[in-house]
N, C-alpha and C positions, 0 to 999 in steps of 0.2 A: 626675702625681699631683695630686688634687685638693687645694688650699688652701680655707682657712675664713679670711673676714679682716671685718674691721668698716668699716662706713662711716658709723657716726654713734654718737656717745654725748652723751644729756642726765643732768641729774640736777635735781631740785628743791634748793636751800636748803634746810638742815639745821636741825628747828626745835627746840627744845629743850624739855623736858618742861613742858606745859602750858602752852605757848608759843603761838607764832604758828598753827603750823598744828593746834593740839589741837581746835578747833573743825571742821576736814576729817575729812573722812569718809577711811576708807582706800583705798576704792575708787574714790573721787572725786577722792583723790591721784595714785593709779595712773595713772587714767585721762586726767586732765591733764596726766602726761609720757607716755603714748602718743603724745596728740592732738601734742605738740612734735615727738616723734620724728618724726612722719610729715610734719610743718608743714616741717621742716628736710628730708627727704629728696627730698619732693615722691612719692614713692613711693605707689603704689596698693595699699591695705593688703590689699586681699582677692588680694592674690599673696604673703601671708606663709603658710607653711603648718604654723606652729604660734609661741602667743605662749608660753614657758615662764617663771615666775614665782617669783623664791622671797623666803618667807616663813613666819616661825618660830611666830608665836603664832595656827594659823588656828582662832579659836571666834570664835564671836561676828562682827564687823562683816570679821572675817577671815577667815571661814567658807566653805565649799562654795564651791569653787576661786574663791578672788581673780581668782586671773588670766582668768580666764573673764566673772566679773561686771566686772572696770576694761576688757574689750577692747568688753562691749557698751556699758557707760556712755558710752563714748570713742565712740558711736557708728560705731564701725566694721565691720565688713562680717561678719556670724554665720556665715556660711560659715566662717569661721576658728575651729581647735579652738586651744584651752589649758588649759595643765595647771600644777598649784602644786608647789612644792619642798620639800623642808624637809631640808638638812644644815645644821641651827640656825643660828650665825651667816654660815658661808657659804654660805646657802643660795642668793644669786644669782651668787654666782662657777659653782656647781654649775651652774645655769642658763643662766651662761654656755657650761660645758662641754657642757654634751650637750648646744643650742645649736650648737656647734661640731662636736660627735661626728657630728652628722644630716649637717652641711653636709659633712665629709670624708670620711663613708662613701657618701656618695652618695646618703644616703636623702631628701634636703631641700635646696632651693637658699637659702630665703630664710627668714629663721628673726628673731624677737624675743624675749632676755633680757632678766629685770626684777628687780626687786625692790622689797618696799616693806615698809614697818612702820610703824604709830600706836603707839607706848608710853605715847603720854601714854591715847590711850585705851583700848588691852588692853596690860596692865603687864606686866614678867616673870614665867612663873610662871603665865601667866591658862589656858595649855594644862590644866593637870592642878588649876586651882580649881573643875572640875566634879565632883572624886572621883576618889578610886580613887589611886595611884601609881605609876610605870611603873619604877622601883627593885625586883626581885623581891627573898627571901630569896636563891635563887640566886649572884644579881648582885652583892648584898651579902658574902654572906660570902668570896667570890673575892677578894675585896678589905679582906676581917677588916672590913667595916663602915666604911672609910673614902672610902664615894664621895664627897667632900665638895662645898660650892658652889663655885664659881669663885673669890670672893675670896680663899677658903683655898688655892685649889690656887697663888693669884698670891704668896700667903706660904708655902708648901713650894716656890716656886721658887725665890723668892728666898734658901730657905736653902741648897738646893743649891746654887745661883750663888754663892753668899755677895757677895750682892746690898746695898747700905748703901741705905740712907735718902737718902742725900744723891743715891746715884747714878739712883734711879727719880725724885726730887724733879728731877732735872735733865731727862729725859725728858720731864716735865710741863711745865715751865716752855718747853723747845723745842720742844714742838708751838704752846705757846698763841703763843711770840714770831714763827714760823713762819706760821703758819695770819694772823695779824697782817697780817703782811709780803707774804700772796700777796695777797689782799683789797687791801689797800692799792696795790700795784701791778696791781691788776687781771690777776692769771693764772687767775682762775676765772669771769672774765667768759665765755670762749666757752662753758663745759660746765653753767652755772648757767641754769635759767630763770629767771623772775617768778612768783611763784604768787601769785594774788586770792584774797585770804581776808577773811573776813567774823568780828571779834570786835568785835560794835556797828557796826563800821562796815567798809564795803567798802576796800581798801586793795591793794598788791601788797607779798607782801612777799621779799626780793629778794635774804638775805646770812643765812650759816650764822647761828643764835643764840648755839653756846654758846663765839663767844671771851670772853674774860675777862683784864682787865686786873691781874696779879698780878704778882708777885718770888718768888724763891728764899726770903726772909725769911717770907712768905705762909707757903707751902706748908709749910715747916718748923713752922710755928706749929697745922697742923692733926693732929686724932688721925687713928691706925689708923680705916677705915671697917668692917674685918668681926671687929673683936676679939671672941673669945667665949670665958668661961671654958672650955667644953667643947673648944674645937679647941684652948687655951692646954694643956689636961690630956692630949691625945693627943698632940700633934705640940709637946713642949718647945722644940726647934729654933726655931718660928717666931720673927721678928723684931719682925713688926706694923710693915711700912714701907710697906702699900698704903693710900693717902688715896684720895678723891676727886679730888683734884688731879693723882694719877697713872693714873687709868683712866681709860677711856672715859665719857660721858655717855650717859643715857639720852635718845632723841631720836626726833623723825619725820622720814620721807624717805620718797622716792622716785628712781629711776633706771630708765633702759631704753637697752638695746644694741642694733641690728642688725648679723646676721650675715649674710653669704653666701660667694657663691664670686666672683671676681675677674672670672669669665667674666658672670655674672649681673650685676654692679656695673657693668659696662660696657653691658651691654644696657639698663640702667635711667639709665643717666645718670649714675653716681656714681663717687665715687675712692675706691677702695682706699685705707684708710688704718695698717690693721697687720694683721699675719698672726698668727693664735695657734702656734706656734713648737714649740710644745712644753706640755703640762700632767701634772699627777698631783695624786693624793688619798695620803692618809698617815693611818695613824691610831697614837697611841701612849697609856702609860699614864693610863688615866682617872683615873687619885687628882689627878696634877699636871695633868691635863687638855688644859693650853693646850700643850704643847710640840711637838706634831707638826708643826707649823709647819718644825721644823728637818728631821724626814728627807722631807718635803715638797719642802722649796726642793733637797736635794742630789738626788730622784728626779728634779724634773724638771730640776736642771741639766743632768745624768748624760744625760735621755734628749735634751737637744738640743745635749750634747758643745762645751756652756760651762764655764767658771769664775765662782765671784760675780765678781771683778775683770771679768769681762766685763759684766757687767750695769751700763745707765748711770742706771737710777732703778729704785726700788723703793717699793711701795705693802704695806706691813705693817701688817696693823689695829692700832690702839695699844689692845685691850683692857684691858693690862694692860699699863705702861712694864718691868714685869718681863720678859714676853715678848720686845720689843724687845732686851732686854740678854741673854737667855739663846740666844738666836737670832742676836746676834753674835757671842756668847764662844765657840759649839759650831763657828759656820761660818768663825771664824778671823778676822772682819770687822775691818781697822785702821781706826785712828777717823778716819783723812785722808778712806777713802773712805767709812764711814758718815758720816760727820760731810755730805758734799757728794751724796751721791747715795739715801739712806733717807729718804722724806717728806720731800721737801723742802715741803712747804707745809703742815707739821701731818699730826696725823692724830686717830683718833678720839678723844683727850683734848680737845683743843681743838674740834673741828668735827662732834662728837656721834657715835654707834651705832646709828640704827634698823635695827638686828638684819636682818630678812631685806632692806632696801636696802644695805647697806651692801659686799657682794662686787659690785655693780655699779655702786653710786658710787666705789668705789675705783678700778675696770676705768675708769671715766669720766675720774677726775683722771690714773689713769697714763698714756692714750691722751693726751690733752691736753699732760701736762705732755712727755711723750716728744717732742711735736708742737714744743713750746716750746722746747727744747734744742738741736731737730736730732739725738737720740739712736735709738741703735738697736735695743738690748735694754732692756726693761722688765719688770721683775717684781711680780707679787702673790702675796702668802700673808697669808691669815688663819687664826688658832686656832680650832676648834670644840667647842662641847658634845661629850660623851664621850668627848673627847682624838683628834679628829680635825682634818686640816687638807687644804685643797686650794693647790695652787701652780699658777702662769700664768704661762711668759715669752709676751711679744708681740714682734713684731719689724717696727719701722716701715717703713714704706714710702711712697719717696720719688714 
C-alpha cells in the first residue's frame, strides 16, 4: 500500500500586524519559503507535479491563484501547475491533505503544500468588501438569524463549557510563557527561516513578533474584546471572558511542506521524515462555529485505531483559549497529559494567525517538535469558518 510522508517542512517568522513583514508583498512571501523549500531539499522543482496553496482572503494582492503567481515569482520551473484553497483557517492543513490524497491514490508522486496570508495588508473580512454577502436569507433563518462572528461563538462556548475568566486567562498566559521558552531554547531554530525585508532599511528579520511579556494580573486587567449590546440582548448566557490576550493575533506568514512517497524520497536523496497516519474533515454547528475540532480529532483517532493518550504532541490552533478548553473537557483530556504534550511551544495567542499559513505552520512546528522528542504520534486540528475542522495524526519515522 502506498504511504504519503513529508521530507521537509520550512515556515517564515510570524510577523505581526503591521509589523515586520507588512511591507512584503504576499506573493513574494510565498515565494521566498518556496525558494527555502527547495534550497533545503536540493530537489529539482520541475519534478513537483502540482504546488497546492491555501489561503483565505484571495482579492486583491491575493488574487488569481496565489499559488501559481509565488511558484513563478520563486522563479521556478512554469511547467508546474498550482492551484489555491480555501477551507478558511485551515485552508493549508486542507492543502496538506489532498497533497497527501494525490500522493496515496497514486495520482502524484511529488507534491508541495503551502500556505500564506498578509493581514496586515488584506484585513479580515477583505473577501466580501467588494459587495454583496455570502450569508443568504436561507442560511439565515435555519439558524433564527444567529450566524454570529467568531468572537461570539468563542463566548457561547464558553457558556456551554461554563468556561471562567480565569481559566481562558490562563491559556493565554501559557502560550505566551511557552512560545518564550522554545525561542529561548532555540526549538524553532531548524523550521524558522530568515526573511530580508525592507521597512527603510534592508534588514533579516528572524523571530515570531507577537511574544509578549505579560502576567496573569495583565490579562485580568483587560476588557471583553467582542462585547456588543446586541449579542448581550440575544445570547443572556454570555460571560464576555474573550480578551485579546486569550486569542489568537492577527499576523503574516508563510509555510510550505513537501510530500511524497517513501519510494520517490529515496530516489531523490532524501529521508523520510513522517507518514500522514491517518486524517478527517468534521464539520459541526455554525452559530458556535469553532467546535468541530472535537468530532475531528475522535474521526481521525477512530480511523487510525488510537486513543488521545496515544498521541505524544499535539498542535491545536489557539483561535480562541476557549476552543483549547472545550476540546479537552469533550475528549476527556487530564491536565497531566495536556498540561506536557498540547503546544508545547505556544500557539497562535502568542506566536500569531496568518489565516490561510497557518495549517501548515502548525504541520511545520508538529514535524519538528515530534522530531525533538523522539515521539511517535502527533496531531493537528484547527477550527474553521462555518463550524468546520480538519484533523492530521502524523507518525514519525525513524
Amino acid at each position: 500500500m502506498r504511504e504519503a510522508v513529508i521530507v521537509e517542512a520550512v515556515r517564515t517568522p510570524v510577523g505581526r500586524r503591521n509589523g515586520a513583514l507588512s511591507n512584503t508583498h504576499p506573493v513574494e512571501l510565498l515565494a521566498t519559503t518556496l525558494q527555502e523549500l527547495f534550497a533545503r531539499t536540493g530537489v529539482d522543482a520541475g519534478l513537483v507535479e502540482d504546488h497546492i496553496t491555501g489561503c483565505v482572503s484571495q482579492v486583491g494582492e491575493q488574487a488569481l491563484n496565489i499559488a501559481r503567481n509565488a511558484w513563478i515569482a520563486a522563479g521556478l520551473p512554469d511547467t508546474v501547475p498550482a492551484t489555491t484553497v480555501d477551507r478558511q483557517c485551515g485552508s493549508s492543513q486542507q492543502a496538506l491533505h489532498f497533497a497527501a490524497q494525490a500522493v496515496l491514490s497514486g495520482a502524484q508522486d511529488l507534491v508541495v503544500a503551502s500556505g500564506v496570508e498578509s493581514m496586515s495588508r488584506l484585513g479580515m473580512g477583505s473577501s466580501i468588501a467588494t459587495g454583496g454577502f455570502p450569508f443568504t436569507e436561507s442560511m439565515q433563518r435555519r439558524y433564527d438569524g444567529n450566524l454570529v462572528p467568531q468572537g461570539i461563538s468563542s463566548e457561547l462556548i464558553a457558556a456551554r463549557w461554563d468556561l471562567s475568566r480565569e481559566q481562558v486567562d490562563e491559556i493565554g498566559f501559557r502560550s505566551q510563557q511557552r512560545a518564550q521558552a522554545a525561542w529561548t531554547e532555540g526549538r524553532f531554530e531548524r523550521e524558522v527561516f530568515p526573511v530580508k525585508v525592507s521597512n527603510g532599511e534592508t534588514k533579516l528579520f528572524e523571530m515570531d513578533e507577537g511574544l509578549r511579556e505579560t502576567s496573569l494580573q495583565k490579562l485580568a486587567s483587560l476588557k471583553p474584546a467582542f462585547y456588543s449590546e446586541d449579542a448581550a440582548a440575544r445570547f443572556p448566557g454570555i460571560r464576555w471572558v474573550t480578551t485579546a490576550a486569550n486569542s489568537s493575533q492577527i499576523s503574516d506568514g508563510a509555510a510550505a511542506v513537501m510530500v511524497t512517497t517513501p519510494e520517490k524520497a529515496k530516489e531523490l536523496g532524501l529521508k523520510p521524515r513522517a507518514r500522514f497516519h491517518s486524517f478527517a474533515v468534521a464539520a459541526d454547528d455554525p452559530v458556535l462555529m469553532l467546535t468541530a475540532v472535537i468530532p475531528a480529532t475522535r474521526k481521525a483517532l477512530d480511523r487510525a485505531g488510537l486513543k488521545l493518550n496515544d498521541i505524544d504532541v499535539v498542535e491545536i490552533n489557539e483561535a480562541f483559549a476557549t476552543v483549547l478548553l472545550a476540546w479537552k473537557a469533550d475528549l476527556g483530556a487530564d491536565d497531566r497529559w495536556f498540561d506536557a504534550n498540547v503546544n508545547p511551544n505556544g500557539g497562535a495567542i502568542a506566536l500569531g494567525h496568518p489565516l490561510g499559513a497557518s495549517g501548515a505552520r502548525l504541520m511545520t512546528t508538529l514535524l519538528h517538535e515530534m522530531e525533538r522528542r523522539g515521539a511517535r504520534y502527533g496531531l493537528q486540528t484547527m477550527c474553521e469558518g462555518g463550524g468546520m475542522s480538519n484533523a492530521t495524526i502524523l507518525e514519525r519515522l525513524s
